[in-house]
C-alpha positions as CSV (number, residue, x, y, z in Angstrom):
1,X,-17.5,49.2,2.2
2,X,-16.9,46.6,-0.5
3,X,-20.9,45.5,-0.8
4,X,-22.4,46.2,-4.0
5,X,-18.4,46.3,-5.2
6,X,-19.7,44.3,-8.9
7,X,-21.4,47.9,-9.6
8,X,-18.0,50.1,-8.8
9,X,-16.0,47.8,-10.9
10,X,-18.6,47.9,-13.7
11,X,-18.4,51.5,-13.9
12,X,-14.6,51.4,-13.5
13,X,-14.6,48.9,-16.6
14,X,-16.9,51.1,-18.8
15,X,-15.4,54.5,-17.6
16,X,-19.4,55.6,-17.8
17,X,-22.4,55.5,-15.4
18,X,-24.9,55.0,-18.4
19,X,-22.6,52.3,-20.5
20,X,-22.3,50.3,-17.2
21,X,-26.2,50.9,-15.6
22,X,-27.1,49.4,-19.3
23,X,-24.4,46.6,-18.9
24,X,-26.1,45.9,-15.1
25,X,-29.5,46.5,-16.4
26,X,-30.3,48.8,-13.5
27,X,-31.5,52.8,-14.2
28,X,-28.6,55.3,-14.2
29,X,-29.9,56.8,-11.1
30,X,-30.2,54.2,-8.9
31,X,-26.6,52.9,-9.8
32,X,-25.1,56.6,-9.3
33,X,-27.0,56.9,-6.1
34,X,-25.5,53.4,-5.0
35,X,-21.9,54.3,-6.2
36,X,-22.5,57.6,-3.8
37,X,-23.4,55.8,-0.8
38,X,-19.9,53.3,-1.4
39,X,-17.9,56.7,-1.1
40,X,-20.0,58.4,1.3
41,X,-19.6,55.1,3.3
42,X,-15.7,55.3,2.6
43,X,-15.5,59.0,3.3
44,X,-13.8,59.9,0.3
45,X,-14.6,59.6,-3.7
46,X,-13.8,56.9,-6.1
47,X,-14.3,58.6,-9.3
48,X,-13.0,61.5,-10.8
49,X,-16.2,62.6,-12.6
50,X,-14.7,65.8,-13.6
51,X,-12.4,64.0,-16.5
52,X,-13.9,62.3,-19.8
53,X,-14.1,59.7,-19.4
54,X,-14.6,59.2,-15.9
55,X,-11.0,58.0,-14.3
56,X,-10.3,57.2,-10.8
57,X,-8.9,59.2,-8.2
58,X,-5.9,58.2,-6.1
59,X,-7.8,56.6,-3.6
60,X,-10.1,55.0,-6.4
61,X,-7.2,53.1,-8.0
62,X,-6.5,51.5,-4.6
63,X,-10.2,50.2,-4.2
64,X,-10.2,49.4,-7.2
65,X,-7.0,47.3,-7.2
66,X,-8.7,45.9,-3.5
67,X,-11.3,44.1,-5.7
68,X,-9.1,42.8,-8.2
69,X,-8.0,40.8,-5.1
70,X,-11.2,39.6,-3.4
71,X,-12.3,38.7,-7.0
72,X,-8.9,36.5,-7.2
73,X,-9.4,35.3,-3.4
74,X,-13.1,34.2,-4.6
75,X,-11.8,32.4,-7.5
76,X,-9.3,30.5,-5.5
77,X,-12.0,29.1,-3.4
78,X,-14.6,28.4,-6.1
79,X,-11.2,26.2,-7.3
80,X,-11.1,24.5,-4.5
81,X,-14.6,23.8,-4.1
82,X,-15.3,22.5,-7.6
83,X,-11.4,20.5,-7.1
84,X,-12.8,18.8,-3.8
85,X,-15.9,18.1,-6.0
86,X,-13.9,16.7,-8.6
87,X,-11.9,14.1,-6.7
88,X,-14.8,12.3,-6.6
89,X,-16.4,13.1,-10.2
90,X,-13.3,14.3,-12.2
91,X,-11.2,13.1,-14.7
92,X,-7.3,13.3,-15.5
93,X,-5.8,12.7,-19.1
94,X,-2.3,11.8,-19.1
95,X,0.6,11.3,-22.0
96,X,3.3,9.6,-22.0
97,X,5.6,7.1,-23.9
98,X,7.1,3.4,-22.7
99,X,4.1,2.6,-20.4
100,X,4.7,-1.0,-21.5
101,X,7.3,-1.4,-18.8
102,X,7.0,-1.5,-15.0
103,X,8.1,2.1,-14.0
104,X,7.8,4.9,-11.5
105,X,4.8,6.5,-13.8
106,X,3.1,3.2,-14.1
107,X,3.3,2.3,-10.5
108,X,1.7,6.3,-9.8
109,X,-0.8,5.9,-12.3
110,X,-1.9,2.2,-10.3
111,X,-1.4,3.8,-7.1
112,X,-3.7,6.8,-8.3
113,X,-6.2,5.1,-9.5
114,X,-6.6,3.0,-6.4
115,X,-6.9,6.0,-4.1
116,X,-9.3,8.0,-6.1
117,X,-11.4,5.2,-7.8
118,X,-14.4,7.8,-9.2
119,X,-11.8,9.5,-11.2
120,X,-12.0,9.0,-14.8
121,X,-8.3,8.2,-15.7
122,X,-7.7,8.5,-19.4
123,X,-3.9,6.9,-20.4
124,X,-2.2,7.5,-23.5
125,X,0.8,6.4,-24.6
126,X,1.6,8.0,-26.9
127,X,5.2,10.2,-28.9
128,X,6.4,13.4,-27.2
129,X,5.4,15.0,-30.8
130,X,1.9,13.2,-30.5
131,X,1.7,13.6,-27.1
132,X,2.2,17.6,-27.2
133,X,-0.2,18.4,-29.7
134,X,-3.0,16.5,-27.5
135,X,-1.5,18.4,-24.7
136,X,-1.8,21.8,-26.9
137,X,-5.8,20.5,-28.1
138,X,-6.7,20.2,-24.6
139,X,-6.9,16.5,-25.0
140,X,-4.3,16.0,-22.3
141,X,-4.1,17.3,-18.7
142,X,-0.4,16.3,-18.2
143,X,2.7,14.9,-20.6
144,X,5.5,13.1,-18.9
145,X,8.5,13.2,-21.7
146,X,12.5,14.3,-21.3
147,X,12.0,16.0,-24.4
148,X,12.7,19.9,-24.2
149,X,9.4,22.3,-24.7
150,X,9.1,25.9,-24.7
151,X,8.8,26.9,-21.1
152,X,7.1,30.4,-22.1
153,X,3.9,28.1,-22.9
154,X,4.5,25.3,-20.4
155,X,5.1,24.7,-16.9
156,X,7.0,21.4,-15.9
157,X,8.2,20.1,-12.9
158,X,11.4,17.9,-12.4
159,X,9.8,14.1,-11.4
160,X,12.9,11.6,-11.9
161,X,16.3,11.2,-13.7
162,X,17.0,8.5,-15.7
163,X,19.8,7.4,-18.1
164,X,21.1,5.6,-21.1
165,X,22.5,2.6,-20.6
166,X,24.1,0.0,-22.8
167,X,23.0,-3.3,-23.4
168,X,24.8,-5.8,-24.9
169,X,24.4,-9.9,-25.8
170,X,25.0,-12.0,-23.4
171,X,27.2,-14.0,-25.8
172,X,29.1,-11.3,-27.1
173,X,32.9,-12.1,-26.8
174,X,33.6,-8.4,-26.0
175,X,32.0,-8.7,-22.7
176,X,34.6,-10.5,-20.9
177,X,36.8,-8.1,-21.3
178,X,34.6,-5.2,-19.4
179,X,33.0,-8.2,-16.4
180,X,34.4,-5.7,-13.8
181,X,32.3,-3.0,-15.3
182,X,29.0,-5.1,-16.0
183,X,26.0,-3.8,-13.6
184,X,23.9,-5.5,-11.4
185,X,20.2,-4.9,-11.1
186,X,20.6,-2.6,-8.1
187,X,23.1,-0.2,-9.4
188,X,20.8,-0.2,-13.0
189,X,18.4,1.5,-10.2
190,X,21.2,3.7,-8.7
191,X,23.2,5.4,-11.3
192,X,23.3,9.0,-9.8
193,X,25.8,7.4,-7.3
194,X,27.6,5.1,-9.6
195,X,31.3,5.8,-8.9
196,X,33.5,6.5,-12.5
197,X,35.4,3.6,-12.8
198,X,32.8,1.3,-13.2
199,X,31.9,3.7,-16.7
200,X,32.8,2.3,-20.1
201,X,33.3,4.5,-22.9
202,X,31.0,4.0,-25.5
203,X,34.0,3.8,-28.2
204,X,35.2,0.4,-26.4
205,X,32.2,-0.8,-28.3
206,X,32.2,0.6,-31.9
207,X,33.1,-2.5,-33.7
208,X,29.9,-4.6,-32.4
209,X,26.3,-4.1,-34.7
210,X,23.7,-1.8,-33.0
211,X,20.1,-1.9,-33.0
212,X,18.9,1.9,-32.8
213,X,15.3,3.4,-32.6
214,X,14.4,5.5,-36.0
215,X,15.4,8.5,-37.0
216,X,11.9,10.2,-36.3
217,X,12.4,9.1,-32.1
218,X,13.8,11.6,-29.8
219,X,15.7,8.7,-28.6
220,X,17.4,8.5,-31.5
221,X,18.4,11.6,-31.6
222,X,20.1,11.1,-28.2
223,X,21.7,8.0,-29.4
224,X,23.5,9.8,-32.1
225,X,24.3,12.8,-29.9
226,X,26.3,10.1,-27.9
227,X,28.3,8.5,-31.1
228,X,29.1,11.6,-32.2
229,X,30.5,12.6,-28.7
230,X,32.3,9.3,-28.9
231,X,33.8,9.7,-32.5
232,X,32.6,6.6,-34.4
233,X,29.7,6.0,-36.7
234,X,27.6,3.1,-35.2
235,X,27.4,-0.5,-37.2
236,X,23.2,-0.3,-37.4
237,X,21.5,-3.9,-38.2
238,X,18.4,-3.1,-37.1
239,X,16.2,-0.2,-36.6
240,X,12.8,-0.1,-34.5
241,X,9.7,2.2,-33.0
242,X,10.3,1.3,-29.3
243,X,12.4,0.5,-26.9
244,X,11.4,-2.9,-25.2
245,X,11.2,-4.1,-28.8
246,X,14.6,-3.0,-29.5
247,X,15.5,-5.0,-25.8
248,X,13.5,-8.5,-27.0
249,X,15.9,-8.6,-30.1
250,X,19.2,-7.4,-28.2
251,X,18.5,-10.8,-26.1
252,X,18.1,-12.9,-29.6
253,X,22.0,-11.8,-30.0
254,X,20.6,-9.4,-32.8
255,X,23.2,-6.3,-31.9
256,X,23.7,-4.2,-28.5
257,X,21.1,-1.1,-28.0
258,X,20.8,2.3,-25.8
259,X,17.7,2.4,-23.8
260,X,16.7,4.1,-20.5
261,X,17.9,2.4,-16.8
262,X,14.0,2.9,-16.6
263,X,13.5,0.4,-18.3
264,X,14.7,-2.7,-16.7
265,X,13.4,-4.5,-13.7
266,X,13.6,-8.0,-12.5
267,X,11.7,-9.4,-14.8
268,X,13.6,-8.7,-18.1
269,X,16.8,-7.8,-16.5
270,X,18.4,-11.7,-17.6
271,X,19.9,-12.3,-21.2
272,X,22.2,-8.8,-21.6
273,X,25.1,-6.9,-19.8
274,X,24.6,-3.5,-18.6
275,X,27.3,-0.5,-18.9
276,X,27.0,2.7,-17.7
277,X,28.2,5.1,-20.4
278,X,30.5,7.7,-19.6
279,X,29.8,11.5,-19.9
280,X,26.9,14.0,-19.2
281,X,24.8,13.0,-22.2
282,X,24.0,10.0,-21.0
283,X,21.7,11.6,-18.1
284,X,17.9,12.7,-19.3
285,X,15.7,14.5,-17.0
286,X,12.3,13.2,-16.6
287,X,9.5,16.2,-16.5
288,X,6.1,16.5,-16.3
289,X,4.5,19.2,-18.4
290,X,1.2,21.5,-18.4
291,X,0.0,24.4,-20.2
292,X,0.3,27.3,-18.3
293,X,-3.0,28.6,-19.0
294,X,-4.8,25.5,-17.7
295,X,-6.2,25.7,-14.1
296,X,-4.1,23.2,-11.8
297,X,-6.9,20.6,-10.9
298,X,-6.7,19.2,-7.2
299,X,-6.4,15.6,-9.3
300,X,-3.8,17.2,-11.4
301,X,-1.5,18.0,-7.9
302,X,-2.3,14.8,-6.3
303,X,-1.0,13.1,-9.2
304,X,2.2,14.6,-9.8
305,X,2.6,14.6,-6.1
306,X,2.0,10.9,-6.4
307,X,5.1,10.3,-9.1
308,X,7.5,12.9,-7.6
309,X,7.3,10.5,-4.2
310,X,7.9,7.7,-5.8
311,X,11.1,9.5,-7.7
312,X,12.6,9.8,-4.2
């Protein structure tokens, strides 16, 4: 019943046997002849031919809306096929910021690129504001950011927590007074389950100099949400473009700083004290974003698969 079911739907798109036998470059005859058969075979009609222009009839619209389906089913498995294809010919473009560090995205992007090899991994790091537009431009597949985006044009999916943290001198004065609170390399890794008394209020700290991220970072903006929640107007002596720079000259005894729990490991964890800061503000959700009108590669899913594991 549904063979020769391009020529059905061509008519249905031009409401007319002669606009759609010139679209399919086939005679009028012959196509109204074929489009007989179809409803001789299905025992009823499809078209209304009585109306101008042509419309469907009740049974029509349900044919009709049949196709629509095995056109979508037939699309979903071309997808697949050209996905399977690309897992060993594709590529992947991905944005994010603080890729300098040893994190959960850097360790999914190593162990990507390890288990598909012939994929052509493009990395940028990159702002959230630099990073969207390349996402918007078609420049990137994915963008990994905290930053809000309009979910009417994007899809994102939830891939870690993280949260601010406070980082202060090891030879400032004020942290032996708050030892009890200080955090140890596991719990920076384990802050979801942190219980409250090992928090500090971020106003215990106001009279010590700061070294914040500039005003144009959405970090930044954070930061100051988290003053102002804690009433006091921070002491700034230095302001920077990234994070891990803002860490290097915390250890010189420069001033304290707020960065992402992300952010520390084994290897850079010496030279500060860590404090959990009280309140809600201080946790930022980790997505990852696409454009909802993109196709969702195969690479794409593995991918995010790969980082949302390693979130666990």
């Amino acid at each position: 019943m549904f063979r020769n079911m391009e020529y059905v739907y061509a008519v249905y798109e031009s409401k007319s046997f002669s606009k759609a036998a010139e679209k399919l470059h086939i005679s009028q005859p012959s196509l109204s002849a074929m489009i007989k058969k179809i409803e001789q075979q299905a025992g009823t009609s499809i078209f209304n031919r009585k109306t101008f222009p042509i419309s469907l009839t009740p049974f029509g619209i349900e044919y009709i809306r049949a196709i629509e389906q095995i056109f979508e089913i037939t699309d979903y498995i071309q997808n697949i096929a050209y996905d399977t294809h690309a897992l060993n010919h594709g590529k992947l473009s991905i944005g994010a910021s603080n890729l300098s560090v040893e994190s959960n995205l850097t360790n999914a992007i190593a162990e990507f690129k390890t288990t598909y090899p012939n994929i052509q991994l493009n990395i940028f790091e990159a702002s959230t504001i630099q990073a969207k537009s390349m996402l918007d431009s078609g420049d990137l597949d994915l963008m990994i950011t905290n930053r809000p985006l309009s979910q009417n044009k994007y899809s994102r999916i939830l891939c870690q927590c993280e949260f601010l943290i406070l980082a202060v001198p090891d030879g400032y004065p004020i942290n032996e007074q708050y030892q009890h609170k200080q955090l140890t390399l596991d719990e920076l890794k384990n802050l979801e389950i942190l219980p409250p008394e090992k928090e500090i209020s971020l106003k215990d700290f106001s009279e010590i100099p700061f070294i914040l991220l500039r005003d144009d970072n959405y970090l930044r903006s954070c930061t100051n949400t988290l003053f102002q929640s804690a009433g006091f107007e921070p002491n700034i002596t230095l302001e920077l473009d990234q994070s891990c720079v803002s860490m290097n000259f915390a250890r010189m005894g420069i001033g304290a700083t707020i960065f992402s729990n992300r952010l520390i490991n084994s290897q850079n964890y010496e030279g500060l004290k860590y404090y959990k800061i009280s309140g809600d503000l201080s946790r930022r959700d980790m997505f990852i974003f696409y454009r909802k009108t993109n196709h969702i590669s195969l690479a794409m899913k593995h991918f995010i698969d790969m980082i949302c594991k390693k979130s666990v």
